[in-house]
N, C-alpha and C positions, 0 to 999 in steps of 0.2 A: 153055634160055637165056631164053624169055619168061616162062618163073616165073621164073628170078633177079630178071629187071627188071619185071618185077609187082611183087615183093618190094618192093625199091628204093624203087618207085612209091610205094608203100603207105606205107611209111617217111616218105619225102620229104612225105608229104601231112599225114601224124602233126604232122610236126615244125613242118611251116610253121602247120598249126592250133594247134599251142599256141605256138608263138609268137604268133601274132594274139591269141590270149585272155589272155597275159601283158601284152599291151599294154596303157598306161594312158592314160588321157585326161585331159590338164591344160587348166586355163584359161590363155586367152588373154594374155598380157604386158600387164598397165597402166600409162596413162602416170605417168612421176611425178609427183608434186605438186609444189607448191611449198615446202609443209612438208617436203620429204624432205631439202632441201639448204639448209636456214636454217643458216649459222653465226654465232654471236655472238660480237663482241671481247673478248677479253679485255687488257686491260690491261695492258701488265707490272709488276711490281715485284719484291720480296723478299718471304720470306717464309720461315719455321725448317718443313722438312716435317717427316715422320711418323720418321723416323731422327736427328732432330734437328740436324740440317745447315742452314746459311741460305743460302739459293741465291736468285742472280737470275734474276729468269723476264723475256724479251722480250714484249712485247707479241703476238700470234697471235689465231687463229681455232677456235673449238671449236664443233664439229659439236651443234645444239640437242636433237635427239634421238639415239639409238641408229640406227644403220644397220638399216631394216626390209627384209622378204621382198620389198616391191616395189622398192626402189631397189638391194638386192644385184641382181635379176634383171636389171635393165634393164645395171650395170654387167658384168656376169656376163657376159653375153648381146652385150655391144660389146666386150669383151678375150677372148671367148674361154673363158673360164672356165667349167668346167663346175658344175651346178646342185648346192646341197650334199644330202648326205643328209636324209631323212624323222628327224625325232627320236621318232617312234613314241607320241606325246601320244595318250594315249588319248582318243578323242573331238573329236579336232584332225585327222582324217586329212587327206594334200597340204597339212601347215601350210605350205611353201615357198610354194605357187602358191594355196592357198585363204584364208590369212590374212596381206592385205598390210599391214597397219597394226601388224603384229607383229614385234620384232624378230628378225633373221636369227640364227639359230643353226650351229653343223656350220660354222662354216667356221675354218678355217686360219691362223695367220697369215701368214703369205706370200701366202695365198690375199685376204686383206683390204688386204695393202699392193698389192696386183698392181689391185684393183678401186680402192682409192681414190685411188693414180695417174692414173686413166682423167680424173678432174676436177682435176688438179695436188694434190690432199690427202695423206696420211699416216695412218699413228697418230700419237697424241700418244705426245710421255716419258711418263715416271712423275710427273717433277716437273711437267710442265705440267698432267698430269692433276689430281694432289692441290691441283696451287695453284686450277686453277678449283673445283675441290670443296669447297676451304675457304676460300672467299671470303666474308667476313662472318664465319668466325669469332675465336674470341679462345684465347690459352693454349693448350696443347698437343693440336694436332691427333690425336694417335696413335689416344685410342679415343673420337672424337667423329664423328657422323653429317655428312655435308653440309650437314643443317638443326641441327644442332647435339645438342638429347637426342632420344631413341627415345621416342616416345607408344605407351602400351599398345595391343600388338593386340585386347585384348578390348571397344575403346572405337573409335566411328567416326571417319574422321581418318588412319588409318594414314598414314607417307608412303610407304610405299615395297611392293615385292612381294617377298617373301621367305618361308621357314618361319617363319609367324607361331607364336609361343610353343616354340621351336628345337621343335618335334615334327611329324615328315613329316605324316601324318595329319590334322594341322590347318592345313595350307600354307595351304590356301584362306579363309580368316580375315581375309585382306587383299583379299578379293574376287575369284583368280584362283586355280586350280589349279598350272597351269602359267606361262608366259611373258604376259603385259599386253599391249595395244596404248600405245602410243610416246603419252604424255600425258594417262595414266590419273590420275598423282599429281602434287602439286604442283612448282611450279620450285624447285628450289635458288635460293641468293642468288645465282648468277650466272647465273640466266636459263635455266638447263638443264631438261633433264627425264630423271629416272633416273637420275643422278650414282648413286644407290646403291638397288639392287634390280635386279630385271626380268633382264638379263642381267649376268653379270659382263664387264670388259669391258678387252679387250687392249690395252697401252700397252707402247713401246719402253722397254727401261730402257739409258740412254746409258751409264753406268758398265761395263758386261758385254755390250754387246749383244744382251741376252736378254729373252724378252718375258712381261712378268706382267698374271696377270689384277687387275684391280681394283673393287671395288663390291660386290661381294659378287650374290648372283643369288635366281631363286625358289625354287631348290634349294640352301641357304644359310642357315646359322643366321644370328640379327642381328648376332653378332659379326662377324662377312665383312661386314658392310656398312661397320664403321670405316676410317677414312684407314687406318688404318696395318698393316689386313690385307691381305695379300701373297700370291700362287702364281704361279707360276713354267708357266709351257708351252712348248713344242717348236714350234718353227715349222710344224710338220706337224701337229703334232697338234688335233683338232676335240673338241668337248664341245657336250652336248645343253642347257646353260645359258651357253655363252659365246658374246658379239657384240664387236662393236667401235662408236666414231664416229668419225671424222676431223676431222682435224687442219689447220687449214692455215699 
C-alpha cells in the first residue's frame, strides 16, 4: 500500500512539474491610449457602392485605426472574453501581449461585437464601411484603392501592407513581413488609417446578416485591397490576417 501511494506520489509531482514549466509568462495589461479610441465623423450622404446600388448612408462614427492588441485586451479583460490565439508569426512570439501598437488578430466575430459593445460601438455595414473608404473618390468604386491607384511596390511610398508584387516571398516589400503597427501608412481621404492593407477587416452586411471581411490584408494579393473585394466569414470563425474597427 505505501508503494502504491509512493507511486501516486511520484506521478502527482511529475504532473504538477510540468505543468509549472508549460507555464507562460505574459506582460502586464497596458493602459490605453488615447489614440486607441479616436473615432472620426463621417458625414452622411449617398453614394453608388461596389455592386452598383445608391444608398443613403446617415451620418456615424468610424473607428481611426484598426482595433489593436492593447485595446482588444483591455476590452477582453472587462467582458470577459477570453484572450485570442498566438498567430504563430515567426519572430513576433506573444504577438497578443508583446506587440501593442499591432492590430488584434484570431478574433471572432461575435467575439468583436461582444468587445466593442463594452464602449456602446459596433462593427460597421458594408455600406458604411466602403462609403468611408471611398470618400474623395470619383466613378466607379469597384476596383479602385481608398486612395484611389496603387503605386508600385518597388518604389518608396507604398500605401498600404500587403503581398507586395502578389508573391508571398516578397510580402515584405512594403516594409513588414507580417501585420504593421496601426499608422505605419498614410490617411485615407477620410482621416482613417489602413482602410486597405494590414488586417482585413470585419463589417456586418445588413442585407443577409452575414459578416464580410473587407480591405484586403498582409496576406492578400493587391487585388483584395479594392472596394469591391468581398469574403464572407462565420461568426466563429478567427483568421491569422483578419481585425476589425468599430463603428458608432
Amino acid at each position: 500500500m505505501k508503494g502504491y501511494l509512493r507511486v501516486i506520489l511520484v506521478v502527482f509531482c511529475t504532473v504538477v512539474i510540468a505543468c509549472e514549466e508549460e507555464q507562460e509568462t505574459v506582460s502586464a495589461a497596458l493602459p490605453i491610449e488615447v489614440e486607441d479610441t479616436v473615432f472620426i465623423s463621417i458625414p452622411g450622404g449617398t453614394f453608388v457602392n461596389s455592386t452598383g446600388e445608391t444608398v443613403g448612408i446617415q451620418s456615424f462614427q468610424l473607428q481611426k485605426v484598426e482595433v489593436n492588441n492593447r485595446l482588444y485586451r483591455y476590452l477582453a479583460d472587462q467582458s470577459g472574453l477570453p484572450h485570442p490565439a498566438d498567430p504563430g508569426f515567426p519572430e513576433m512570439d506573444g504577438y497578443f501581449y508583446e506587440f501593442s501598437d499591432y492590430p488584434v488578430v484570431n478574433v471572432s466575430p461575435g467575439k468583436a461585437e461582444t468587445a466593442a459593445s463594452l464602449i456602446g460601438a459596433r462593427l460597421p455595414t458594408r455600406n458604411e464601411w466602403e462609403y468611408a473608404a471611398s470618400l474623395g473618390l470619383t466613378g466607379n468604386i469597384n476596383e479602385q484603392y481608398p486612395w484611389g491607384a496603387l503605386s508600385s511596390a518597388e518604389v518608396p511610398g507604398v500605401p498600404a501592407n500587403y503581398m507586395a508584387l502578389n508573391i508571398w516571398e516578397q510580402r515584405d516589400l512594403d516594409g513588414f513581413m507580417y501585420t504593421a503597427p496601426g499608422g505605419s501608412y498614410p490617411l485615407s481621404n477620410g482621416g482613417l488609417v489602413d482602410m486597405a492593407g494590414n488586417v482585413a477587416e470585419m463589417v456586418f452586411c445588413v442585407a443577409d446578416s452575414s459578416i464580410h471581411i473587407m480591405g484586403g490584408s498582409w496576406a492578400q494579393v493587391e487585388n483584395a485591397m479594392t472596394l469591391g473585394f468581398i469574403r464572407q466569414i462565420g461568426h466563429g470563425d478567427i483568421t491569422w490576417y483578419t481585425g476589425f474597427r468599430m463603428a458608432k
